[in-house]
N, C-alpha and C positions, 0 to 999 in steps of 0.2 A: 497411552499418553495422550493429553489432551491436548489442542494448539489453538491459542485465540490468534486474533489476524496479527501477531506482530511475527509471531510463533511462527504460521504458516509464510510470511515473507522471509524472517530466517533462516527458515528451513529449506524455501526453493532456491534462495541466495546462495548456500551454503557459507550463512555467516555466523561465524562466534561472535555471540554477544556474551560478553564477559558481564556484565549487569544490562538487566532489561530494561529495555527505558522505561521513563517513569511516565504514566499513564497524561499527567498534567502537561507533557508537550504534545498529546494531542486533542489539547480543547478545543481546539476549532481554529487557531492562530495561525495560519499560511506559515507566517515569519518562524514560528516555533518547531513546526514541524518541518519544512526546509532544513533549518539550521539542524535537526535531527537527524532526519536521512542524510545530509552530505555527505558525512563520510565515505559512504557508499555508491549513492544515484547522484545524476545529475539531474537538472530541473529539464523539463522537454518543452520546448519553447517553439514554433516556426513547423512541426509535422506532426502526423498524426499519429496516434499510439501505435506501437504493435508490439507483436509478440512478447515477453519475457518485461514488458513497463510494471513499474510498480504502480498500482494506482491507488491515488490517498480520495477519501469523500469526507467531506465534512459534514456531518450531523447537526444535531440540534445540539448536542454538548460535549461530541465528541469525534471525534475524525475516525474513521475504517478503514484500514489496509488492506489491498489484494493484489494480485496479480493477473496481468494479461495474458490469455490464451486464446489466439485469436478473437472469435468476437464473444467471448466471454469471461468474464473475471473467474478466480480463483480465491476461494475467503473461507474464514471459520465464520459460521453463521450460528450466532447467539441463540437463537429463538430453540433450534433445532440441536443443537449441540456437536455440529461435525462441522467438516469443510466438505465446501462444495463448489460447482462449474454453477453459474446463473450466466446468463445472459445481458451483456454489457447493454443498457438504453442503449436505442438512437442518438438520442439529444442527452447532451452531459454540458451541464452550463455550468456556470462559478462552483459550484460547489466538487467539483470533480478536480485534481492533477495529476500528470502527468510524470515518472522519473523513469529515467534510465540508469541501468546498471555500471558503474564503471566496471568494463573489465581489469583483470589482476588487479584488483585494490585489495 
């Protein structure tokens, strides 16, 4: 079974997604993709990531989902065609956020 990065966030979530979101709330839109994950995460505002965050990156046309494990994300990497452990930057500016999991939601 394959998992692209929404896949791989569902799956560590343990979420049913009853329909997959649709790829166009993550064109690059903060406000779009926010309103997407709510259900689930809350926005991480005021500290710094850790453990189990869900981190979104915005692309050039398209935003990437992964997961924090300590200092390294967790993601299905297109190129290659698996998911993998890389190594979070140092420095993550605008184009990086931050959510936390609501527990029992």
């Amino acid at each position: 079974m394959g998992l692209d990065c929404i896949g791989v966030v569902a799956h560590a979530f343990e979420l049913t997604l009853l329909e997959a979101p649709r790829y166009r709330l993550t064109d690059g839109d903060w406000g779009l993709v926010e309103r997407g994950v709510a259900p689930w995460f809350n926005a991480v505002f005021g500290r710094e990531r850790s453990n189990s965050d869900l981190a979104v990156f915005r692309l050039a046309r398209s935003c990437h989902f992964g997961v924090v494990s300590g200092d390294d994300l967790i993601h299905a990497d297109l190129k290659i065609g698996r998911v993998v452990a890389r190594r979070l930057p140092a420095r993550l500016g605008r184009e990086c956020r931050f959510f936390e999991f609501r527990r029992g939601c």
